[in-house]
CHARMM-style PDB file with segment names, atoms N, HN, CA, C and O in Angstrom:
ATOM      1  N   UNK     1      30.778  20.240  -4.656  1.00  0.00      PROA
ATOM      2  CA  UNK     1      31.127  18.856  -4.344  1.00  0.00      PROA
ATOM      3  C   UNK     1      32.495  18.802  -3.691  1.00  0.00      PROA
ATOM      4  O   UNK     1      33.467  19.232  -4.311  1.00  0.00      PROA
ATOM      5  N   UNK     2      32.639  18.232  -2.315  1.00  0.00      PROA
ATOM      6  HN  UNK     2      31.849  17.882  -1.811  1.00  0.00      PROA
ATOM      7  CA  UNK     2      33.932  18.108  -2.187  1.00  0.00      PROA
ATOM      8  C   UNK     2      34.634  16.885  -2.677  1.00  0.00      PROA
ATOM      9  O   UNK     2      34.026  15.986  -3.257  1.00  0.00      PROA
ATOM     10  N   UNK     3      35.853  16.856  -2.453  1.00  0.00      PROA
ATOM     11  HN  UNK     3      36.348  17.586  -1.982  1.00  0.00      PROA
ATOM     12  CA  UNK     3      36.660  15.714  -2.361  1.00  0.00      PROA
ATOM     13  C   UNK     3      37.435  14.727  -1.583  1.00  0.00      PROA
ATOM     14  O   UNK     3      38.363  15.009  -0.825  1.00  0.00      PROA
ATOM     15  N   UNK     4      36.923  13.404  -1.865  1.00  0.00      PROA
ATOM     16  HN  UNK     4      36.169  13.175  -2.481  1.00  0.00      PROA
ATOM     17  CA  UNK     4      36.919  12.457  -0.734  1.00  0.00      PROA
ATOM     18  C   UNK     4      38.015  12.498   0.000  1.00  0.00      PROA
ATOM     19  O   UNK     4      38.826  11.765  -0.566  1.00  0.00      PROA
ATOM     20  N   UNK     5      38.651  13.120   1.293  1.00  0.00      PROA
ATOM     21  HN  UNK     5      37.992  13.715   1.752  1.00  0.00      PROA
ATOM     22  CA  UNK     5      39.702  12.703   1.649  1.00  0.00      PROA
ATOM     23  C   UNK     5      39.750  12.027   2.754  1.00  0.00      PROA
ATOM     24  O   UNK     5      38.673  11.752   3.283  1.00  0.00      PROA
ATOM     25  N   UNK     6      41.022  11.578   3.399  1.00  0.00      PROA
ATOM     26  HN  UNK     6      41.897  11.801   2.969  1.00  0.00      PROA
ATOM     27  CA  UNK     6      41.273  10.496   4.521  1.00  0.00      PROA
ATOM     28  C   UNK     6      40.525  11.022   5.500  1.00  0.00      PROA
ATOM     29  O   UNK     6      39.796  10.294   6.174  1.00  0.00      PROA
ATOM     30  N   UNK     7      40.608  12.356   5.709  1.00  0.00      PROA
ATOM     31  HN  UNK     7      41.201  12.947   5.162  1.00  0.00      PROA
ATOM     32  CA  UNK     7      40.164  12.703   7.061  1.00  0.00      PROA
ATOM     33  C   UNK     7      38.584  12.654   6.933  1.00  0.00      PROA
ATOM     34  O   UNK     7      37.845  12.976   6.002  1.00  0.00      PROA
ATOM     35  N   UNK     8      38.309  12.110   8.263  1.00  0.00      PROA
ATOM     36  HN  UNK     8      38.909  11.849   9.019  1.00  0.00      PROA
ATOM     37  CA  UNK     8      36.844  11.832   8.530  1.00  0.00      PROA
ATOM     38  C   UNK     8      36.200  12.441   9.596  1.00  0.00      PROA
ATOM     39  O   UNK     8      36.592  12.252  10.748  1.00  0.00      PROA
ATOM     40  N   UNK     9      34.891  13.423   9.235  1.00  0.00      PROA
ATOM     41  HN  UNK     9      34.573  13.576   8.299  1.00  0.00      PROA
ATOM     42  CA  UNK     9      34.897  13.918  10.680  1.00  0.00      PROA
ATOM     43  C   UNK     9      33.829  13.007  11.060  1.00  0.00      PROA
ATOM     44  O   UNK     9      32.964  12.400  10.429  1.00  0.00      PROA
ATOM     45  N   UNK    10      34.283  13.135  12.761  1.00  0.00      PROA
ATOM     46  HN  UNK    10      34.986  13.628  13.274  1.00  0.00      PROA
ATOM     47  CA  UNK    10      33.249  12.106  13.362  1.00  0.00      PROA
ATOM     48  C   UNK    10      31.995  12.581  13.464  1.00  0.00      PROA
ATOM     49  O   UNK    10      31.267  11.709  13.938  1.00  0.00      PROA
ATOM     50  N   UNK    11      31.410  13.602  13.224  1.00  0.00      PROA
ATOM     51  HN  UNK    11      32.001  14.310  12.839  1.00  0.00      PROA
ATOM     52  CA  UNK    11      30.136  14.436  13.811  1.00  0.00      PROA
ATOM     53  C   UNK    11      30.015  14.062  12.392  1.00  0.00      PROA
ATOM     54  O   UNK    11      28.907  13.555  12.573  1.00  0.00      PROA
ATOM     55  N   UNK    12      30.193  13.901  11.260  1.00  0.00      PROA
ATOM     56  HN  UNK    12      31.092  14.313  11.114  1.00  0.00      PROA
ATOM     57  CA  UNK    12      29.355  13.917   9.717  1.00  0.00      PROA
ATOM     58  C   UNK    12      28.546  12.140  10.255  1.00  0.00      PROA
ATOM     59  O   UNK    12      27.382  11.753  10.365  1.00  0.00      PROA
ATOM     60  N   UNK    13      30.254  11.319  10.517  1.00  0.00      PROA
ATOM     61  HN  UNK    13      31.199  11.634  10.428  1.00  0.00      PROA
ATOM     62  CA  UNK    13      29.437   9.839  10.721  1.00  0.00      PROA
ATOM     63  C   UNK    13      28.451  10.360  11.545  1.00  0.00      PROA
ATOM     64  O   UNK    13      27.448  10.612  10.877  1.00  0.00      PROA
ATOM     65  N   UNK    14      28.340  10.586  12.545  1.00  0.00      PROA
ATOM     66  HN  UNK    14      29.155  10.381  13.087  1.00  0.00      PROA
ATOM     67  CA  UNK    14      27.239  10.560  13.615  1.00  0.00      PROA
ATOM     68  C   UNK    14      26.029  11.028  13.034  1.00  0.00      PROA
ATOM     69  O   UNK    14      25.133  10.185  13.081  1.00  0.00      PROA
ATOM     70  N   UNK    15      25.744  12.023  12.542  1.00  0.00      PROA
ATOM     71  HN  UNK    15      26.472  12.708  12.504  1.00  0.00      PROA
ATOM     72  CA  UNK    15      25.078  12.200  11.735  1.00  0.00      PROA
ATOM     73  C   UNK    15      24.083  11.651  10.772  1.00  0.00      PROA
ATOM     74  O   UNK    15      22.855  11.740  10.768  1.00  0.00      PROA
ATOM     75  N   UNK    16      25.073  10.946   9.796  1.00  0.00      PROA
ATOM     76  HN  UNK    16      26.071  10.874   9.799  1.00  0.00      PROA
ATOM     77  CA  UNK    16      24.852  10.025   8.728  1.00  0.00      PROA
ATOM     78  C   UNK    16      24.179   8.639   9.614  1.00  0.00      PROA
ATOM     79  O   UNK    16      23.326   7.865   9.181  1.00  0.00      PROA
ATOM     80  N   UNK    17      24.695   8.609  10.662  1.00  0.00      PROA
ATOM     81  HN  UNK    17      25.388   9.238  11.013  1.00  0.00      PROA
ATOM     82  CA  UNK    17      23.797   6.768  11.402  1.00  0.00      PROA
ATOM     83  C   UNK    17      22.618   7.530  11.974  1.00  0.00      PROA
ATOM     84  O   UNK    17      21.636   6.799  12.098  1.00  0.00      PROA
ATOM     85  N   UNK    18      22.411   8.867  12.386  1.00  0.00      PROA
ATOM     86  HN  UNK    18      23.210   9.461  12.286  1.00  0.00      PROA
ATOM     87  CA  UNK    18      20.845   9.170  12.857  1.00  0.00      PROA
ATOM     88  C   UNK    18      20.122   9.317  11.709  1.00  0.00      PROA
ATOM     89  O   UNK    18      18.927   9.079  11.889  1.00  0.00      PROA
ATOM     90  N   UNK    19      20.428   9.638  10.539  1.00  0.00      PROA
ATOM     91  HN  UNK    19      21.398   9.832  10.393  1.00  0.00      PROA
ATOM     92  CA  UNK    19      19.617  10.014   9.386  1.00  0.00      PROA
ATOM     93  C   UNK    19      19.483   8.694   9.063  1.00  0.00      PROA
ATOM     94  O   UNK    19      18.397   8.235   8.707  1.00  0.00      PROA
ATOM     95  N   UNK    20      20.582   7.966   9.161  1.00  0.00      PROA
ATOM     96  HN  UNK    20      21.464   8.339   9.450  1.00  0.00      PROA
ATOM     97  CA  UNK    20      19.936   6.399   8.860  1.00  0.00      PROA
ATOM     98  C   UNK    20      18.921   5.744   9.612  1.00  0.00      PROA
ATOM     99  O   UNK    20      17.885   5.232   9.188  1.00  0.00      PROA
ATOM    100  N   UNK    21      19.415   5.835  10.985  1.00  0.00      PROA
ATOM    101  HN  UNK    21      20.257   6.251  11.330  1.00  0.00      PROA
ATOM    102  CA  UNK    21      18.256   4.890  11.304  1.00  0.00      PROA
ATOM    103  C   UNK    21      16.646   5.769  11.493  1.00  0.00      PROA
ATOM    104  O   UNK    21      15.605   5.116  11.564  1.00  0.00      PROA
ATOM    105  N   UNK    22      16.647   7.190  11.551  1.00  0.00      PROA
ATOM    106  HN  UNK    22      17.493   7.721  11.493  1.00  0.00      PROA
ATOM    107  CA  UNK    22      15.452   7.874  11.389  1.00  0.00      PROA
ATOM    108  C   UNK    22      14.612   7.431  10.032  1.00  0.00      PROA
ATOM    109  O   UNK    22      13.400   7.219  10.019  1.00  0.00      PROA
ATOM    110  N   UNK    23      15.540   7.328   8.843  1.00  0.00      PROA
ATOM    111  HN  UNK    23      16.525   7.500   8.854  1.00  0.00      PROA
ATOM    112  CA  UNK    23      14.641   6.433   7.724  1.00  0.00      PROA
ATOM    113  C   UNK    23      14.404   5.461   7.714  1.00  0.00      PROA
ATOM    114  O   UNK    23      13.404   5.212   7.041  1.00  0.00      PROA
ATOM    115  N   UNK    24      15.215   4.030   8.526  1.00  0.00      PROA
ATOM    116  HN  UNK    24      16.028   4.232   9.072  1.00  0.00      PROA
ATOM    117  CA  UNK    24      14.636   2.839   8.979  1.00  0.00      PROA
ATOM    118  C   UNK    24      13.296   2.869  10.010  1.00  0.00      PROA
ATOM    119  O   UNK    24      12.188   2.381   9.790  1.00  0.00      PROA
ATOM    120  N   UNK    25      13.643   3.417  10.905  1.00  0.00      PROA
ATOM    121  HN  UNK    25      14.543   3.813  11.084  1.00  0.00      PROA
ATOM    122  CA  UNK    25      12.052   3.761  11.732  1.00  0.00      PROA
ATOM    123  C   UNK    25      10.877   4.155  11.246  1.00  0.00      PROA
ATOM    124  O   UNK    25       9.780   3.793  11.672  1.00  0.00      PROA
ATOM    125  N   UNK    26      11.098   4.966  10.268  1.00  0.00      PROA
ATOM    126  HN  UNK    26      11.989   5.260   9.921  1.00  0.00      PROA
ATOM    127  CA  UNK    26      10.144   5.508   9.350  1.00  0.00      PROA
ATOM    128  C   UNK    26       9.297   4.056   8.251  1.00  0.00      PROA
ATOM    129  O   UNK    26       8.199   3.499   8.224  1.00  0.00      PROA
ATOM    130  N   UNK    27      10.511   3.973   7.545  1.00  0.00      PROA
ATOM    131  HN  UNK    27      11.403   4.425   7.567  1.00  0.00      PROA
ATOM    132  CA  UNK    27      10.406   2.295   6.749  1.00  0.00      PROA
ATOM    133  C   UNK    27       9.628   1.662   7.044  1.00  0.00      PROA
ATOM    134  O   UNK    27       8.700   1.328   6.308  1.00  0.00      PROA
ATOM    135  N   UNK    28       9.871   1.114   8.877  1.00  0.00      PROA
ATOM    136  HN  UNK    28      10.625   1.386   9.475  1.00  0.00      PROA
ATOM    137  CA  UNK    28       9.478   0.030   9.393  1.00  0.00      PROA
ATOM    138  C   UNK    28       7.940   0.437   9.866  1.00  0.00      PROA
ATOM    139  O   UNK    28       7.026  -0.384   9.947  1.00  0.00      PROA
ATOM    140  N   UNK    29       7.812   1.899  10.172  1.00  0.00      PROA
ATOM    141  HN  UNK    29       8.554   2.566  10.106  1.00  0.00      PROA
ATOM    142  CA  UNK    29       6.030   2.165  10.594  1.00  0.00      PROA
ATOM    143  C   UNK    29       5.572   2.187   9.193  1.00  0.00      PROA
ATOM    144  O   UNK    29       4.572   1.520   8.926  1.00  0.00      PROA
ATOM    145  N   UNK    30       6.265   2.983   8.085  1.00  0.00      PROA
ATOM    146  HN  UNK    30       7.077   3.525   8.302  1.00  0.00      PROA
ATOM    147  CA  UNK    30       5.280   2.464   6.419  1.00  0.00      PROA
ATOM    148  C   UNK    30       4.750   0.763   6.672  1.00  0.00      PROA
ATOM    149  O   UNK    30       3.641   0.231   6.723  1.00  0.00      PROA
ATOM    150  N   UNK    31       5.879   0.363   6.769  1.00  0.00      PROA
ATOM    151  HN  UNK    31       6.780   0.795   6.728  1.00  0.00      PROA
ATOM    152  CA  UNK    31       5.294  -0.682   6.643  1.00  0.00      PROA
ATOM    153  C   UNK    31       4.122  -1.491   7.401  1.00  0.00      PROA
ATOM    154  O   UNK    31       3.142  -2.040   6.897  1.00  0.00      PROA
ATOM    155  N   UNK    32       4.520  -1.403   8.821  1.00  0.00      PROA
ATOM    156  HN  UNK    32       5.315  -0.957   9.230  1.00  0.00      PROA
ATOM    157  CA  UNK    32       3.520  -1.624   9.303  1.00  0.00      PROA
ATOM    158  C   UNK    32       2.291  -1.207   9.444  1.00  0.00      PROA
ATOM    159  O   UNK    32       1.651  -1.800  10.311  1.00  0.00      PROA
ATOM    160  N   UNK    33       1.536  -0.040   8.639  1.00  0.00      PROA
ATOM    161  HN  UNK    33       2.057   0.442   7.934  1.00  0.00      PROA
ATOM    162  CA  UNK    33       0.559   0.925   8.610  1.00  0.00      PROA
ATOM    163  C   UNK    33       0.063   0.454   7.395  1.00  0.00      PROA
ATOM    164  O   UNK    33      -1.065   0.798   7.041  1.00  0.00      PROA
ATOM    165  N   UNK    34       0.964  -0.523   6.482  1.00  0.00      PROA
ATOM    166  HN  UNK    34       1.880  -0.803   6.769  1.00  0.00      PROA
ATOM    167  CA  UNK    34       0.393  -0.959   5.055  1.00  0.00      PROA
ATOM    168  C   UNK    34       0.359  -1.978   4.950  1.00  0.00      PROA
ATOM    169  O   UNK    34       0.047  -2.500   3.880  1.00  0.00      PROA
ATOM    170  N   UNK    35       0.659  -2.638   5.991  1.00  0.00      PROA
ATOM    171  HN  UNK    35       0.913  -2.214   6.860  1.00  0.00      PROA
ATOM    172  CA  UNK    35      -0.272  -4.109   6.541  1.00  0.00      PROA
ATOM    173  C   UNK    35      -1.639  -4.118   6.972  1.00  0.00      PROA
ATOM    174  O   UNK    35      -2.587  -4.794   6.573  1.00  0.00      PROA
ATOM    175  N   UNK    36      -1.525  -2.825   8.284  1.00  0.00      PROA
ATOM    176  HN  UNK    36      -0.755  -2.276   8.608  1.00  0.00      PROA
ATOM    177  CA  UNK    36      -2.821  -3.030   8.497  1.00  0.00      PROA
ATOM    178  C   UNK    36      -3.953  -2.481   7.928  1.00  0.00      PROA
ATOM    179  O   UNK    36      -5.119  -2.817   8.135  1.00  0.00      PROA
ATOM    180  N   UNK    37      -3.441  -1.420   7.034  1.00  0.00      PROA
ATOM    181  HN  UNK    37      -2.493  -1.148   6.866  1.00  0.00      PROA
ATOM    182  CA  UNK    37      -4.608  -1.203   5.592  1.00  0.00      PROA
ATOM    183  C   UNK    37      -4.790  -2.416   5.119  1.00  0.00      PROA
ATOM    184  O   UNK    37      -5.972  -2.750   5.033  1.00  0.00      PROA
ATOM    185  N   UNK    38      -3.949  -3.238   4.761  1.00  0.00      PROA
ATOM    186  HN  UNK    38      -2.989  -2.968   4.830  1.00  0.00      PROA
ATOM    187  CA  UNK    38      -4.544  -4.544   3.246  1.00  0.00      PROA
ATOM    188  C   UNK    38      -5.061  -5.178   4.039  1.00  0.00      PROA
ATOM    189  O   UNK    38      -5.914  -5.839   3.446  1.00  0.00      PROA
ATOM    190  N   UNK    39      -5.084  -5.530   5.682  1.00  0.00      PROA
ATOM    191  HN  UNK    39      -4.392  -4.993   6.165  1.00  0.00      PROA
ATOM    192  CA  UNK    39      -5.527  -6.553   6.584  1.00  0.00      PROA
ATOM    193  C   UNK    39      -7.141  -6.064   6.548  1.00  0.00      PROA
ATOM    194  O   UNK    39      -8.088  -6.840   6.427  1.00  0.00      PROA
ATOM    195  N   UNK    40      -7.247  -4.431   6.697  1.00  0.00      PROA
ATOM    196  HN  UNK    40      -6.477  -3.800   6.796  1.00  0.00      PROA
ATOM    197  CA  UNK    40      -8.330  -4.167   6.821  1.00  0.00      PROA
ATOM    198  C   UNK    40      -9.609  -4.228   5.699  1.00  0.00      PROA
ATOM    199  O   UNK    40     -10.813  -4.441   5.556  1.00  0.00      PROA
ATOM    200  N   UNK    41      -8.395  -3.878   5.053  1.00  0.00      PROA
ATOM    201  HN  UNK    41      -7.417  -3.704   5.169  1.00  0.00      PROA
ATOM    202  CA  UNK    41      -9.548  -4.226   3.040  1.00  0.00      PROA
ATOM    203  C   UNK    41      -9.422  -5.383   3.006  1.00  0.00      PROA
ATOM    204  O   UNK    41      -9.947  -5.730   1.948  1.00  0.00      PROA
ATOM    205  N   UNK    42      -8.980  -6.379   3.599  1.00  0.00      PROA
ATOM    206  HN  UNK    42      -8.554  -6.098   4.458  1.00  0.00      PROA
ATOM    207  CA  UNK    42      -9.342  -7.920   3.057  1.00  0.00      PROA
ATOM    208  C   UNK    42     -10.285  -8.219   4.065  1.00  0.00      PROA
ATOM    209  O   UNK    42     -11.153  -9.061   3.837  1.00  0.00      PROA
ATOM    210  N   UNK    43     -10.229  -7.673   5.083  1.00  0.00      PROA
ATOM    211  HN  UNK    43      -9.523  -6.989   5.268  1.00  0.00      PROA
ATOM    212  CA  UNK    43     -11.429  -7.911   5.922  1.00  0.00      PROA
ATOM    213  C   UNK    43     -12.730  -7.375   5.445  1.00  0.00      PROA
ATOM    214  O   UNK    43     -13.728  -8.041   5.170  1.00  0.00      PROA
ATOM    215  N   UNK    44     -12.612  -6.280   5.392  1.00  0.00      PROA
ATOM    216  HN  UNK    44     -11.801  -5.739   5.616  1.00  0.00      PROA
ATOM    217  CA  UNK    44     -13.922  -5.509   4.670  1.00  0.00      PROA
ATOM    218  C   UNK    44     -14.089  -5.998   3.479  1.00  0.00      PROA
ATOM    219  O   UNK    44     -15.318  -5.984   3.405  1.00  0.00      PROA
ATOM    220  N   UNK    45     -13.658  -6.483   2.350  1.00  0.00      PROA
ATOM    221  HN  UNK    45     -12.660  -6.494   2.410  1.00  0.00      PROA
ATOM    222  CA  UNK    45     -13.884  -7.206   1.249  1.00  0.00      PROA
ATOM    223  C   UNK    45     -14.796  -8.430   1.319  1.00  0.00      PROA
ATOM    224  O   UNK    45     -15.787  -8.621   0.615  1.00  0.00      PROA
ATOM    225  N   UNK    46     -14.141  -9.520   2.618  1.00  0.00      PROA
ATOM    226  HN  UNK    46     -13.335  -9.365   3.190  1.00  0.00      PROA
ATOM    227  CA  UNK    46     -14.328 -10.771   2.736  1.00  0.00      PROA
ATOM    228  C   UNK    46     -15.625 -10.915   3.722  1.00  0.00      PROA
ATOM    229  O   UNK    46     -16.182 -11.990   3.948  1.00  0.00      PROA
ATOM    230  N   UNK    47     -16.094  -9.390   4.384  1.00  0.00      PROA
ATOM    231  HN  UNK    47     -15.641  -8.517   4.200  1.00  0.00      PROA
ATOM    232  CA  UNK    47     -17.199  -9.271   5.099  1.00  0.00      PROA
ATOM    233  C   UNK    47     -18.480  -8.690   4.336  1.00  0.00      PROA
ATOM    234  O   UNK    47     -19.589  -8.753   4.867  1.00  0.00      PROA
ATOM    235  N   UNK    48     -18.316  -8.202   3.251  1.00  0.00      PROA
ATOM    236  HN  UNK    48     -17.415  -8.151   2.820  1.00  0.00      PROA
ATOM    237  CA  UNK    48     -19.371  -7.258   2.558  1.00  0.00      PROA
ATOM    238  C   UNK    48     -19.251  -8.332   1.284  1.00  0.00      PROA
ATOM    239  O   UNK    48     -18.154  -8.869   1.135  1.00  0.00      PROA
ATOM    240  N   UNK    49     -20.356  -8.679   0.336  1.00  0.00      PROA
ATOM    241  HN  UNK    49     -21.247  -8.243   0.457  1.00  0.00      PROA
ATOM    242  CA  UNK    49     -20.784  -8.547  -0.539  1.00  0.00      PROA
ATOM    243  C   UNK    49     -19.750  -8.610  -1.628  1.00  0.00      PROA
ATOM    244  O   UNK    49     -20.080  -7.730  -2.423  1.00  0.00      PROA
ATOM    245  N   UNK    50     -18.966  -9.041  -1.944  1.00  0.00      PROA
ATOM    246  HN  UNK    50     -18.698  -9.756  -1.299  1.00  0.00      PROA
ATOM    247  CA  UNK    50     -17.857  -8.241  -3.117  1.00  0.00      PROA
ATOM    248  C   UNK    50     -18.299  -8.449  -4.118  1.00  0.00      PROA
ATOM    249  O   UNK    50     -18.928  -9.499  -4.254  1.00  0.00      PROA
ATOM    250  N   UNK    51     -18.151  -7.502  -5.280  1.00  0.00      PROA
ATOM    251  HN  UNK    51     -17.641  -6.649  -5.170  1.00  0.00      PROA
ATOM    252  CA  UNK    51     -18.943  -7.516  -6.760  1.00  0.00      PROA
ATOM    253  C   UNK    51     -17.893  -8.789  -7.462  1.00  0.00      PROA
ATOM    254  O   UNK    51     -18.204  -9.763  -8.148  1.00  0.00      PROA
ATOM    255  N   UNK    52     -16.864  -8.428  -7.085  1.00  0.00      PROA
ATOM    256  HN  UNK    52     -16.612  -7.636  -6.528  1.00  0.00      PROA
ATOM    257  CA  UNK    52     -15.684  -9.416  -7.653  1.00  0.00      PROA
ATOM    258  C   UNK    52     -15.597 -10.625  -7.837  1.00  0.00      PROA
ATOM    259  O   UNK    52     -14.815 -11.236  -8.565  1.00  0.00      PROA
ATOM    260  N   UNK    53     -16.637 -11.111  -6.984  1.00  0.00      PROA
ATOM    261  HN  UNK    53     -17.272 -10.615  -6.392  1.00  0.00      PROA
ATOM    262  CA  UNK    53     -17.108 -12.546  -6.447  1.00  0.00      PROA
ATOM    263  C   UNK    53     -17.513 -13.083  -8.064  1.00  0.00      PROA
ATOM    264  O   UNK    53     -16.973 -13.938  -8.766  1.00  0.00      PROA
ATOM    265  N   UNK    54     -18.836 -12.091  -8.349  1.00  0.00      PROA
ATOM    266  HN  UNK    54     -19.275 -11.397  -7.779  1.00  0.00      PROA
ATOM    267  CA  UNK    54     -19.424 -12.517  -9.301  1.00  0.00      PROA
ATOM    268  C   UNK    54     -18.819 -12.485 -10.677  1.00  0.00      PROA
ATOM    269  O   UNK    54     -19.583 -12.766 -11.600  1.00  0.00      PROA
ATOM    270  N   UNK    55     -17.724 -12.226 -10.930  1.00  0.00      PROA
ATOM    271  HN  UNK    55     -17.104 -11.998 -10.180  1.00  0.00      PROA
ATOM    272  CA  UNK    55     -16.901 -12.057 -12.594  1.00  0.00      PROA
ATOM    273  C   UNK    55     -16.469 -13.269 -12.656  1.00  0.00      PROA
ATOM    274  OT1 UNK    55     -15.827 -13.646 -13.636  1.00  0.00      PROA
TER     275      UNK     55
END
């Protein structure tokens, strides 16, 4: 573990904002890939038969 000091190198920031926004990009396709799963099971649910109907 080091210890925090004043000096900052700029290549760690640089770094640290691509690793950031590479996990926001990532985030943002989860997410959008798990929309269009539930879009698709509510479609397929609301088109077929659902047993669920009947409870």
């Amino acid at each position: 573990m080091r210890r925090a000091n004043m000096h900052v190198d700029p290549f760690e920031c640089v770094e640290g904002l691509l690793i950031e926004t590479k996990i926001q990009q990532l985030l943002k396709r989860l997410q959008s890939s798990a929309i269009h799963v539930l879009v698709n099971m509510h479609l397929v649910l609301s088109h077929h038969q659902s047993p669920f109907r009947y409870l």
